[in-house]
N, CA, C and O of each residue as an XYZ file, in Angstrom:
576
protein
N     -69.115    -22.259      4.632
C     -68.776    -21.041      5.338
C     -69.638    -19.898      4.808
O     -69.742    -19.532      3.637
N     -70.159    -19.471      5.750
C     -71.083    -18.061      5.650
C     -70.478    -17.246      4.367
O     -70.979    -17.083      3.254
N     -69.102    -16.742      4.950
C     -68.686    -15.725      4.608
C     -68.278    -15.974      2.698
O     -68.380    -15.067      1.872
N     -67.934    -17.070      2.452
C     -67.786    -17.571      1.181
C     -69.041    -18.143     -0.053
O     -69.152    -18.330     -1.265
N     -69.821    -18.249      1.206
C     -71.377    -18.252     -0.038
C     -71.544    -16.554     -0.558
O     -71.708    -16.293     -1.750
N     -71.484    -15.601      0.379
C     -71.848    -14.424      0.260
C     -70.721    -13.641     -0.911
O     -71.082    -12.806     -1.740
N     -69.223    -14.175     -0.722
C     -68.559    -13.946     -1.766
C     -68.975    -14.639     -3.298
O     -68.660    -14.035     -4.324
N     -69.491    -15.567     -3.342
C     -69.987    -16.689     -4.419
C     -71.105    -15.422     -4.952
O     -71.058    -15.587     -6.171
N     -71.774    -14.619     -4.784
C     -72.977    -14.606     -4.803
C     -72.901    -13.778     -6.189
O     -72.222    -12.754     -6.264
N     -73.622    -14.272     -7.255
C     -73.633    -13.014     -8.345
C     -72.744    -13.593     -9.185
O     -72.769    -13.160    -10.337
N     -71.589    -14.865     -8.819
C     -70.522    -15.521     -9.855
C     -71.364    -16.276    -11.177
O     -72.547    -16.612    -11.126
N     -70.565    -16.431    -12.214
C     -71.173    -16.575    -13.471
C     -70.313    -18.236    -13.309
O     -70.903    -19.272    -13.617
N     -69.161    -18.232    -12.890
C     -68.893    -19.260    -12.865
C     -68.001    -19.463    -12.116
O     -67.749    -18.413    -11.525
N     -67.112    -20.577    -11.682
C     -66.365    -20.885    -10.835
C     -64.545    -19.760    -10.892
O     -64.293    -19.251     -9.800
N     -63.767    -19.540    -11.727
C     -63.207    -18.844    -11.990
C     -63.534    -17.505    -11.128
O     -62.636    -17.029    -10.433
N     -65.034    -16.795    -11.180
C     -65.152    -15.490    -10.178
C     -65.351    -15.943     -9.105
O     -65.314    -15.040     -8.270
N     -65.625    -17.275     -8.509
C     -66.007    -17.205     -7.294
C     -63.893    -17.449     -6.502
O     -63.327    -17.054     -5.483
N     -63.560    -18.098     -7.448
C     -62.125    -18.123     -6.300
C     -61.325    -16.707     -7.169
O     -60.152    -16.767     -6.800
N     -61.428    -15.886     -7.829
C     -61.286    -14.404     -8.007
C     -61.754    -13.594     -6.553
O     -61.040    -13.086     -5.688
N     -63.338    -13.693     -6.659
C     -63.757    -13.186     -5.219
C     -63.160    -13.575     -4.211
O     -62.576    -12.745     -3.514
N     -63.154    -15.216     -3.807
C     -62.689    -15.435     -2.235
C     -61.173    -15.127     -2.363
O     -60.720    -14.644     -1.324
N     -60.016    -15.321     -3.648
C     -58.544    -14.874     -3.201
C     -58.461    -13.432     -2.640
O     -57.937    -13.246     -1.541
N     -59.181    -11.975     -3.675
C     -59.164    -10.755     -3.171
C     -59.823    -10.724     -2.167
O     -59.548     -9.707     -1.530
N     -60.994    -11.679     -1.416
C     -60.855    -10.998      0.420
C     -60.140    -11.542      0.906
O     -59.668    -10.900      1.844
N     -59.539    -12.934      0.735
C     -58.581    -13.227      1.775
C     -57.143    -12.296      1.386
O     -56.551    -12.106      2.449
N     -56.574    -11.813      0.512
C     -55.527    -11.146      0.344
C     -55.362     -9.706      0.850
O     -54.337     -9.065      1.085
N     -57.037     -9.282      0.981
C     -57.490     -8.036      1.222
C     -57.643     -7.847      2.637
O     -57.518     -6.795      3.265
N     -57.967     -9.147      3.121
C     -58.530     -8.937      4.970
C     -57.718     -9.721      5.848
O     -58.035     -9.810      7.033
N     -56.557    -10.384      5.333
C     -55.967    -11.490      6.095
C     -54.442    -10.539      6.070
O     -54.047     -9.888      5.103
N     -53.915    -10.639      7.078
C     -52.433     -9.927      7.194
C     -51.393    -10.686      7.758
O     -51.670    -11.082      8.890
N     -50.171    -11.053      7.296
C     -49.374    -11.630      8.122
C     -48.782    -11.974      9.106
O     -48.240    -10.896      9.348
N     -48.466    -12.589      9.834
C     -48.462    -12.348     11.459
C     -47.081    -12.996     11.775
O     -46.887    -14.136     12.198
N     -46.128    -12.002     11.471
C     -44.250    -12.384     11.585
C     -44.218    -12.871     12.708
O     -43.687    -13.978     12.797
N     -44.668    -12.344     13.735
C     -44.651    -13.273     15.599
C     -45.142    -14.313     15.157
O     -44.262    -15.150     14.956
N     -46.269    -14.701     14.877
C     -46.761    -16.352     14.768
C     -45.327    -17.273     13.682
O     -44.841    -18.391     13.850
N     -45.162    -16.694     13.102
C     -44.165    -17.397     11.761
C     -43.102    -17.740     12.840
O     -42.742    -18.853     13.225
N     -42.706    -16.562     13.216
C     -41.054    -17.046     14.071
C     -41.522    -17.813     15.392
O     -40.677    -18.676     15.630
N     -42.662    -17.832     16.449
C     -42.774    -18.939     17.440
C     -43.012    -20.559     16.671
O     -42.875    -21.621     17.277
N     -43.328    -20.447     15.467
C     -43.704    -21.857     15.022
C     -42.417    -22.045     14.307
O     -41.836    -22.836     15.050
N     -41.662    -21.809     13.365
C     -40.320    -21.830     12.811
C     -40.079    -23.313     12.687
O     -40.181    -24.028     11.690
N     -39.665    -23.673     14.173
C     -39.226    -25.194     14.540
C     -40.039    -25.452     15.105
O     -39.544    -25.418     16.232
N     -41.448    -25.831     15.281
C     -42.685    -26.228     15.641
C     -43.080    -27.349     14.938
O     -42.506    -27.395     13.851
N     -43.930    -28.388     15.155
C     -43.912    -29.204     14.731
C     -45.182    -29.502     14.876
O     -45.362    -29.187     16.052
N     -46.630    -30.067     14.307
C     -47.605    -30.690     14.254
C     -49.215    -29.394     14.286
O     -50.391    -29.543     14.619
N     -48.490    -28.331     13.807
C     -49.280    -27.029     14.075
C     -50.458    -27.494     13.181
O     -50.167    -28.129     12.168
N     -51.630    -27.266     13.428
C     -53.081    -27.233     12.550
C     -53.499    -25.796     12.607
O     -53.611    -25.183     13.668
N     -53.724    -25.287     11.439
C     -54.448    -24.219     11.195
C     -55.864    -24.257     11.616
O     -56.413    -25.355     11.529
N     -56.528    -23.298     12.040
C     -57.985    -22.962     12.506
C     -58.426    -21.954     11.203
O     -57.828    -20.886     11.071
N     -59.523    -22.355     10.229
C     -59.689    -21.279      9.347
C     -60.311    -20.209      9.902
O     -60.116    -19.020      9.651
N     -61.409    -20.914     11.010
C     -62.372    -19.700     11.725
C     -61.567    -18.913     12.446
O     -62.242    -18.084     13.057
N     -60.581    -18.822     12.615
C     -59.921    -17.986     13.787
C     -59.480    -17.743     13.083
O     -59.650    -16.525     13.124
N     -58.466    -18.070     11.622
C     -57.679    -16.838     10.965
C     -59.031    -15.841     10.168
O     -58.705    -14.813      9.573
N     -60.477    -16.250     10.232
C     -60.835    -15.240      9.277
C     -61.511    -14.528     10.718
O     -62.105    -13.518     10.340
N     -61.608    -14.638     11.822
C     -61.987    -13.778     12.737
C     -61.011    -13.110     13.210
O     -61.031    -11.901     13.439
N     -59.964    -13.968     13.411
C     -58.766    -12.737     13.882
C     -57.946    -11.783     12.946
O     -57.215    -10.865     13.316
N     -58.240    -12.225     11.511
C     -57.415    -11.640     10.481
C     -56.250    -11.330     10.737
O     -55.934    -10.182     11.049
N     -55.308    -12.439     10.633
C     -54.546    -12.598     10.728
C     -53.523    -14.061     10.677
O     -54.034    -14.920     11.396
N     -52.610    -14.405     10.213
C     -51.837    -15.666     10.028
C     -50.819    -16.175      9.173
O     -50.505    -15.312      8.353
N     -50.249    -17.116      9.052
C     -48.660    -17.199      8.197
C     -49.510    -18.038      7.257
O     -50.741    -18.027      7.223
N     -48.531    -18.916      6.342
C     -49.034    -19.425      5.166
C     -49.830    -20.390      5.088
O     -50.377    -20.614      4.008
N     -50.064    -21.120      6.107
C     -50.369    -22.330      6.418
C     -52.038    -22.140      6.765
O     -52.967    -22.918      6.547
N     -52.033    -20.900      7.339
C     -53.081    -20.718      7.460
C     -54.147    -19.358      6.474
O     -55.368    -19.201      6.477
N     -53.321    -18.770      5.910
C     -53.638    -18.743      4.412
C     -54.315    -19.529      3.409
O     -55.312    -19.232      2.750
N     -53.674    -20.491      3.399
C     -53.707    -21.868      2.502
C     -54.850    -22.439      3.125
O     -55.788    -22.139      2.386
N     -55.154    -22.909      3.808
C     -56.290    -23.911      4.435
C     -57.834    -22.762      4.815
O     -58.952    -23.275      4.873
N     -57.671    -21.510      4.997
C     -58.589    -20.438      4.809
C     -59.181    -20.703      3.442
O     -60.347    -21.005      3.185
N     -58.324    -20.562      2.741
C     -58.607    -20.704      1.285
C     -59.138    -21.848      0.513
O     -59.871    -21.752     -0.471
N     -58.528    -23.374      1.263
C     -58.542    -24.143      1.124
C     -60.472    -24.330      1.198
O     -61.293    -24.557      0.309
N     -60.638    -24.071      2.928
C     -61.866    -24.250      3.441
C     -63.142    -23.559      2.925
O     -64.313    -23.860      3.153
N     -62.592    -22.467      2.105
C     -63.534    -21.523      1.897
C     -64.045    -21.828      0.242
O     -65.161    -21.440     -0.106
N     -63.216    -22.485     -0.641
C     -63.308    -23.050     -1.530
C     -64.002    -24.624     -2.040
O     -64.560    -25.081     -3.038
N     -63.540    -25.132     -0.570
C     -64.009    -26.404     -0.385
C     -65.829    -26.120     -0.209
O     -66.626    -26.704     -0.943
N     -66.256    -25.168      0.846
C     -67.577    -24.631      0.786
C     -68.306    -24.836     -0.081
O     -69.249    -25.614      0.062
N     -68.093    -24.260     -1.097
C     -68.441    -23.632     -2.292
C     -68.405    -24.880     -3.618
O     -68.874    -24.602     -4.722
N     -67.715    -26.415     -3.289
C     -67.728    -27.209     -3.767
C     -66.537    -27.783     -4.892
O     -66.207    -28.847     -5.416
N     -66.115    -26.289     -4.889
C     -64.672    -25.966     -5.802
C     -63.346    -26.822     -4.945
O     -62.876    -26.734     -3.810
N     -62.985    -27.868     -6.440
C     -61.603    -28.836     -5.471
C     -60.786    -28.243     -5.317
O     -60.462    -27.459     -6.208
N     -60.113    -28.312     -4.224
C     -58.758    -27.501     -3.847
C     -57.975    -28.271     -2.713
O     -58.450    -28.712     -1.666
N     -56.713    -28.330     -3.140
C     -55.372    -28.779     -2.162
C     -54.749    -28.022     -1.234
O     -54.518    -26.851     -1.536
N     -54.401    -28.456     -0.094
C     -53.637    -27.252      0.668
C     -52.073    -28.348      0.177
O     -51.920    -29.567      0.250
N     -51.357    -27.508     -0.194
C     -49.827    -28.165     -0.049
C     -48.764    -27.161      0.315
O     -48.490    -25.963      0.233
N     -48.296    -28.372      0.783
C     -46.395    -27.626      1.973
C     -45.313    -28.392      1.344
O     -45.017    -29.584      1.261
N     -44.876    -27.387      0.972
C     -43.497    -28.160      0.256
C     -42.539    -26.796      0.351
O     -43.069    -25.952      1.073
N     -41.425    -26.430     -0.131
C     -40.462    -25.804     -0.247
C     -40.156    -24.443     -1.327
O     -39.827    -24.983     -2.384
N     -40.126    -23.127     -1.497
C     -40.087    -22.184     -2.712
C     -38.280    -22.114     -2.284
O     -37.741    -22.211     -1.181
N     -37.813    -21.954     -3.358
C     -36.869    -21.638     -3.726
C     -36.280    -19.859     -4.174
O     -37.121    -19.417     -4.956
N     -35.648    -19.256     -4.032
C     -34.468    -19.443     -3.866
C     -33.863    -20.300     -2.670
O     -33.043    -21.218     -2.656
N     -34.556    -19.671     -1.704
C     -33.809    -20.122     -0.390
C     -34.672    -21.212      0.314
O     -34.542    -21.377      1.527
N     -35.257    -21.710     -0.169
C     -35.705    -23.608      0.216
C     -36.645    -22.924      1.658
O     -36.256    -23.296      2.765
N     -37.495    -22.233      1.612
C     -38.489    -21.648      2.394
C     -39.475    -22.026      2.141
O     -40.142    -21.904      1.114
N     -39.842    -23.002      3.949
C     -40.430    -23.999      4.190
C     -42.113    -23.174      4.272
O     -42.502    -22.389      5.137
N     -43.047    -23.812      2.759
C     -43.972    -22.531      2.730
C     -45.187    -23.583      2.499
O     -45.158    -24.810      2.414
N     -46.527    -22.436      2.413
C     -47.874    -23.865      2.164
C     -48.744    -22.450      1.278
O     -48.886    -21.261      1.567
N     -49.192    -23.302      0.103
C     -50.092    -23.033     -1.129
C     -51.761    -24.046     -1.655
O     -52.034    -25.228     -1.444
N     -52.335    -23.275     -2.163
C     -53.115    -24.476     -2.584
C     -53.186    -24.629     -4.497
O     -52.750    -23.801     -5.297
N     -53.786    -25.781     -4.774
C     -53.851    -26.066     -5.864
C     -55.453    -26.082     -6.003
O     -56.173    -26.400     -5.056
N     -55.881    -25.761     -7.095
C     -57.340    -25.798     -7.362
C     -57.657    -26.086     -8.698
O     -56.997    -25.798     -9.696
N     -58.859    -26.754     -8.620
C     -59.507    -26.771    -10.610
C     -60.948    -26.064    -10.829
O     -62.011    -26.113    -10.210
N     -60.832    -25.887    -11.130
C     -61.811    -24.792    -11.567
C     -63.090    -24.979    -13.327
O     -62.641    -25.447    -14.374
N     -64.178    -24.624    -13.224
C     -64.106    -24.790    -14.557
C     -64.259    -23.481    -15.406
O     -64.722    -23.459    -16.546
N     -63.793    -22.351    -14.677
C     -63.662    -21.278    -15.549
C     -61.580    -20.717    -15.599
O     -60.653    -21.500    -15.803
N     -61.506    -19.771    -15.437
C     -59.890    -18.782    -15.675
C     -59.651    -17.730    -14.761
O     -60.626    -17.305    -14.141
N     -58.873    -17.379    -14.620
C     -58.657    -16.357    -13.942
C     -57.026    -16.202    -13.869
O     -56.267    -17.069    -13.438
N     -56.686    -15.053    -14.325
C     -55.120    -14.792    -14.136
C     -55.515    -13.136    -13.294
O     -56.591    -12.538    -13.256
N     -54.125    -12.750    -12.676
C     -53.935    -11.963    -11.950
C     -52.510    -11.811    -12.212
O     -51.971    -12.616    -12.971
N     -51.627    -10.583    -11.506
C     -50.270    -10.526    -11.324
C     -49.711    -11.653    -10.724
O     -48.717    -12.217    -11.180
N     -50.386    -12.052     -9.585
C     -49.650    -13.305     -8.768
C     -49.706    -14.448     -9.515
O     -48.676    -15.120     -9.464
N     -50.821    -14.986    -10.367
C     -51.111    -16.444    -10.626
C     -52.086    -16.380    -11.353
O     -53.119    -15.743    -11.147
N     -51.634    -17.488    -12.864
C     -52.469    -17.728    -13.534
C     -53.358    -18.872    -13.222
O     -52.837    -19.633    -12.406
N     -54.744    -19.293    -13.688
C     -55.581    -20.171    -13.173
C     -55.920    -20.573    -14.226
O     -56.253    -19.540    -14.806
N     -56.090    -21.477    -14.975
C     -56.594    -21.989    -15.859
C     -57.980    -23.204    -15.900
O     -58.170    -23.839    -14.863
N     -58.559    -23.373    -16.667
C     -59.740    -24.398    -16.442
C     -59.372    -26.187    -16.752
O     -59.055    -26.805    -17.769
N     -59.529    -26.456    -15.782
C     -59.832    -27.790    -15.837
C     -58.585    -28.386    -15.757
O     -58.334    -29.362    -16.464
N     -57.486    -27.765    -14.718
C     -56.085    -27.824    -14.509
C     -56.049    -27.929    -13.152
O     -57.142    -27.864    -12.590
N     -55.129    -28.067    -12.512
C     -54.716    -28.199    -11.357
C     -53.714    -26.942    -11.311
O     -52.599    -27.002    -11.830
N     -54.176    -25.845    -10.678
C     -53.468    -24.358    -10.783
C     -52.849    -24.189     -9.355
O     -53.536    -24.543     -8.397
N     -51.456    -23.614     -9.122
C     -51.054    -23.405     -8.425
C     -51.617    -21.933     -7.583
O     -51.498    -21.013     -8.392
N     -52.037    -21.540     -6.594
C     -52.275    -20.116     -5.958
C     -51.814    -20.063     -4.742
O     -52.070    -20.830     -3.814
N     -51.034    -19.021     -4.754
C     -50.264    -18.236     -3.165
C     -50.538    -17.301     -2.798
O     -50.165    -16.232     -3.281
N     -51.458    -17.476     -1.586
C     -52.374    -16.501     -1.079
C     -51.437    -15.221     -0.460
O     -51.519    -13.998     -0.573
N     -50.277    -16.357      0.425
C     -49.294    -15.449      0.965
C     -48.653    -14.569      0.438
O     -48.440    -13.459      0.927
N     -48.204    -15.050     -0.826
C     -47.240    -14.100     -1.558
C     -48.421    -12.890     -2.443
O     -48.183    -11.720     -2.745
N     -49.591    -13.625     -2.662
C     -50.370    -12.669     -3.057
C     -50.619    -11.258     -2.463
O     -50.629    -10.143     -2.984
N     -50.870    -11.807     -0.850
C     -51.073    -10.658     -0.002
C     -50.136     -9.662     -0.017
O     -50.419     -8.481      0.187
N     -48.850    -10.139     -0.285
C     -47.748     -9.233      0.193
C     -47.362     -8.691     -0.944
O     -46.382     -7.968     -1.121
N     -48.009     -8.986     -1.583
C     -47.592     -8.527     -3.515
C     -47.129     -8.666     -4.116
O     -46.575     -7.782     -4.770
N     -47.009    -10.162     -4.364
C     -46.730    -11.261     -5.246
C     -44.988    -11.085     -5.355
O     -44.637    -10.454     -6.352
N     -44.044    -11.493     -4.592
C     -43.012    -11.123     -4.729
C     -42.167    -11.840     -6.379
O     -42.152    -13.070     -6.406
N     -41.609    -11.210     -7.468
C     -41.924    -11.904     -8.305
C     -40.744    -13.297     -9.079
O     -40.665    -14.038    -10.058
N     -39.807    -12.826     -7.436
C     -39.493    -14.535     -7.614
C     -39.904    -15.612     -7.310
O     -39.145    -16.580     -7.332
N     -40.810    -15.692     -7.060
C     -42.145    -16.879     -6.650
C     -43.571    -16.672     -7.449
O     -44.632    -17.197     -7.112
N     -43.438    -16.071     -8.225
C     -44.980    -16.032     -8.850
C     -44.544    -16.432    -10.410
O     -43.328    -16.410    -10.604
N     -45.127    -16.685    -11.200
C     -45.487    -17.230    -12.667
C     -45.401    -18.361    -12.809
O     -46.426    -19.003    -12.582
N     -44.245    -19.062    -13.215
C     -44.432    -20.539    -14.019
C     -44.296    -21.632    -12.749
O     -44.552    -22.831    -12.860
N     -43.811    -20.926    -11.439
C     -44.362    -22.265    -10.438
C     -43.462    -22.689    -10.242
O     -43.559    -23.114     -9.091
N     -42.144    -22.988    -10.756
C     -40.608    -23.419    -10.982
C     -39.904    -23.573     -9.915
O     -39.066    -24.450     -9.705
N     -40.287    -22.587     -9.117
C     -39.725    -22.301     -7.644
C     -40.127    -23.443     -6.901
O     -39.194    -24.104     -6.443
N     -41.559    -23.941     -6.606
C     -42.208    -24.878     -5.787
C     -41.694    -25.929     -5.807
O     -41.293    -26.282     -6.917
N     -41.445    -26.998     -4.505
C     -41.491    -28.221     -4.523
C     -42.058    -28.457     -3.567
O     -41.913    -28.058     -2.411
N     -43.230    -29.612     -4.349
C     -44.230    -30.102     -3.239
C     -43.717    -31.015     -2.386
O     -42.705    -31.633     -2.716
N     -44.366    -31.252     -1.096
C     -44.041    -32.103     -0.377
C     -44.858    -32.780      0.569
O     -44.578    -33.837      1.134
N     -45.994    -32.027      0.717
C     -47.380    -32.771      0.995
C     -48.883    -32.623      0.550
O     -49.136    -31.682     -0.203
N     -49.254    -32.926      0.691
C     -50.754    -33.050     -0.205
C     -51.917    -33.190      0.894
O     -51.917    -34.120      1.700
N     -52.723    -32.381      0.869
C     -53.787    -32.647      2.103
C     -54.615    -32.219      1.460
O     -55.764    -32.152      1.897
């Protein structure tokens, strides 16, 4: 993806390049409560990354696979997964990534050569902070 080499550009190591691509997608991507509530009980939905980064705009799913795709680019491994956050068992999608540098933020720590949890969604909205730190909340439930 165009737009994710150009974020890459100037990184020292892998750690700034998914630093860079989380702050534009958190920065340029906005939630889209109409799309969330027509899909709710929807079933077999595929995210389009090119259309959530042209339309700026989308729920988690397509968060996650933006991120997913834009990382994948760049050669950096990354998971999109859908599984469940807790308190209230809210049916949500995140990715997992390894990296070989660090990066912590308010939302999520990243560590090297780990399999790190990051929520773009909750990032965007500002890290709500019963879903952000030790991950506790999550249960996975698919792996793509």
């Amino acid at each position: 993806m165009a737009q994710a080499r150009q974020l890459a550009q100037g990184a020292k190591n892998q750690g700034d390049v998914l630093q860079s691509v989380c702050t534009y997608i958190t920065g340029h991507i906005k939630y889209d409560s109409s799309k969330a509530t027509r899909l709710r009980s929807a079933t077999g939905y595929v995210p389009d990354p090119d259309a959530t980064l042209a339309d700026g705009t989308g729920i988690c799913f397509d968060y996650a696979s933006l991120g997913a795709a834009m990382l994948r680019s760049l050669g950096i491994p990354c998971k999109v997964v859908t599984g469940y956050v807790s308190p209230n068992n809210l049916y949500h999608a995140w990715i997992m990534v390894y990296i070989d540098g660090s990066w912590t933020s308010a939302e999520f720590k990243v560590d090297a050569r780990t399999w790190s949890r990051v929520d773009l969604t909750f990032a965007a909205a500002g890290g709500p902070s019963e879903f952000v730190g030790d991950a506790s909340s999550y249960t996975d439930r698919y792996t793509y």
